[in-house]
C-alpha positions as CSV (number, residue, x, y, z in Angstrom):
1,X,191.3,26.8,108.0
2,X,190.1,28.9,111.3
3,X,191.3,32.5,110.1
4,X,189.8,34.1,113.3
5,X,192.2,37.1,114.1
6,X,194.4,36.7,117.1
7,X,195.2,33.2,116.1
8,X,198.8,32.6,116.9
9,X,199.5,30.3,114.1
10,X,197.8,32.0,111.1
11,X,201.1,34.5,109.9
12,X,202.7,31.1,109.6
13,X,199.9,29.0,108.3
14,X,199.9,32.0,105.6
15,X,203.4,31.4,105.2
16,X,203.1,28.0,104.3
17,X,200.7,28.4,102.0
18,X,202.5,30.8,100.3
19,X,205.7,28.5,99.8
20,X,203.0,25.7,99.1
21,X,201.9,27.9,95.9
22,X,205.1,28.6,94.6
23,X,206.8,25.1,95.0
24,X,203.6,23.4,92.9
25,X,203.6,26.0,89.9
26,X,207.7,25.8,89.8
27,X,207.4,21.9,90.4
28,X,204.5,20.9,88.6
29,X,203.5,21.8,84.7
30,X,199.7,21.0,85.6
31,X,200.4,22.6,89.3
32,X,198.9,26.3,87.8
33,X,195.4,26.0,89.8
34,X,196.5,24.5,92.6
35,X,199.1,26.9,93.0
36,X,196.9,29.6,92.4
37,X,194.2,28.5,95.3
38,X,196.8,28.1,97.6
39,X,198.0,31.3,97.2
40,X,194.8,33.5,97.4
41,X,194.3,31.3,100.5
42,X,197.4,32.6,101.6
43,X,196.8,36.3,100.5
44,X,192.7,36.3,102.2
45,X,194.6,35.4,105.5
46,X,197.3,37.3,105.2
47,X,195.1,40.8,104.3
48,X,193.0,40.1,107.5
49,X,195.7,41.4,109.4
50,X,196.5,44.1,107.2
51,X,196.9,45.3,103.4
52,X,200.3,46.8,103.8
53,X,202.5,44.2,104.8
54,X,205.3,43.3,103.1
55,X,204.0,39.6,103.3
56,X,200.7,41.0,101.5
57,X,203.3,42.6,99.0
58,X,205.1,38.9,98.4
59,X,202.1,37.3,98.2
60,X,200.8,39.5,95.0
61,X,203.8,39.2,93.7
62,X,203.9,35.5,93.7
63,X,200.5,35.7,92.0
64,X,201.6,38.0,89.1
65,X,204.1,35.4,88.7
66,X,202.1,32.5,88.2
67,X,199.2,34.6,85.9
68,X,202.6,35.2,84.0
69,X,203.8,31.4,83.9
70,X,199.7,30.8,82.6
71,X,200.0,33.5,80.1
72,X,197.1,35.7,81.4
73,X,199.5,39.2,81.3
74,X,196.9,41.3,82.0
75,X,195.8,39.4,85.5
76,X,199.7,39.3,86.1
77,X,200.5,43.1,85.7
78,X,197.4,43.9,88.1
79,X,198.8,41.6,90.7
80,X,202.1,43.2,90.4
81,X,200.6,46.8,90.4
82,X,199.1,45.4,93.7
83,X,202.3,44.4,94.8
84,X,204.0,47.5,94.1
85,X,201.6,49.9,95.3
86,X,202.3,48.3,98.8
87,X,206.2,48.2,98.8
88,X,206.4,52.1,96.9
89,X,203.8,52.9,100.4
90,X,205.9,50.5,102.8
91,X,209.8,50.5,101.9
92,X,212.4,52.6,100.8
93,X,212.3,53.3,97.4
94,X,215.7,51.2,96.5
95,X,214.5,48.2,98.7
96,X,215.6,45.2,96.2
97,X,211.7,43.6,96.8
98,X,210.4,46.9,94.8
99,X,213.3,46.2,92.1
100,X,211.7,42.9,91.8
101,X,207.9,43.6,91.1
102,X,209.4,46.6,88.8
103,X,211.4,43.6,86.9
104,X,208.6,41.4,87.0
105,X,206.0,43.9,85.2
106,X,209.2,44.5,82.7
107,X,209.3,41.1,82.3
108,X,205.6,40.9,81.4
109,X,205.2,43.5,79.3
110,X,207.8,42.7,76.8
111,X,206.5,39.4,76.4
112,X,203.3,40.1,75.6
């Protein structure tokens, strides 16, 4: 994919790629990697438009989540420090997406 900046159609190429990743780890027990690459596909275009976007935020979030699902805690809880980092800098500080990383590293840390 053509991530050259000022291309119309990359926010919602990113978008799709996002979804893409999130549908194949929750649909498919084998679906980790290909989840995964579509993801950082979708992070890498969405970051050269900026770092602090909340669709940057989502997108780290969604990653922690799958390094959860493939029991790699450590690689989770840095993509949800990632993730957090960005919504503490970008929303207000009850803004339910910040509630949900917090959850998320909860989640993580008591299973480990």
């Amino acid at each position: 994919w053509n991530n050259a900046k000022g291309d119309p159609y990359v926010d919602l190429v990113a978008a799709v790629l996002n979804c893409m990743g999130v549908v194949i780890y929750h649909s498919q027990s084998d679906g980790t990697e290909e989840g995964m690459a579509y993801l950082k596909q979708s992070l890498r275009l969405r970051q050269n438009y900026g770092s602090d976007t909340r669709d940057v935020a989502t997108t780290w979030n969604n990653i922690g989540r799958l390094y959860d699902l493939m029991s790699q805690p450590v690689d989770a809880l840095k993509a949800y420090e990632e993730a957090l980092k960005i919504r503490r800098r970008i929303l207000d500080e009850d803004d339910m997406d910040s509630a949900a990383t917090l959850f998320n590293i909860g989640e993580t840390c008591h299973t480990q």
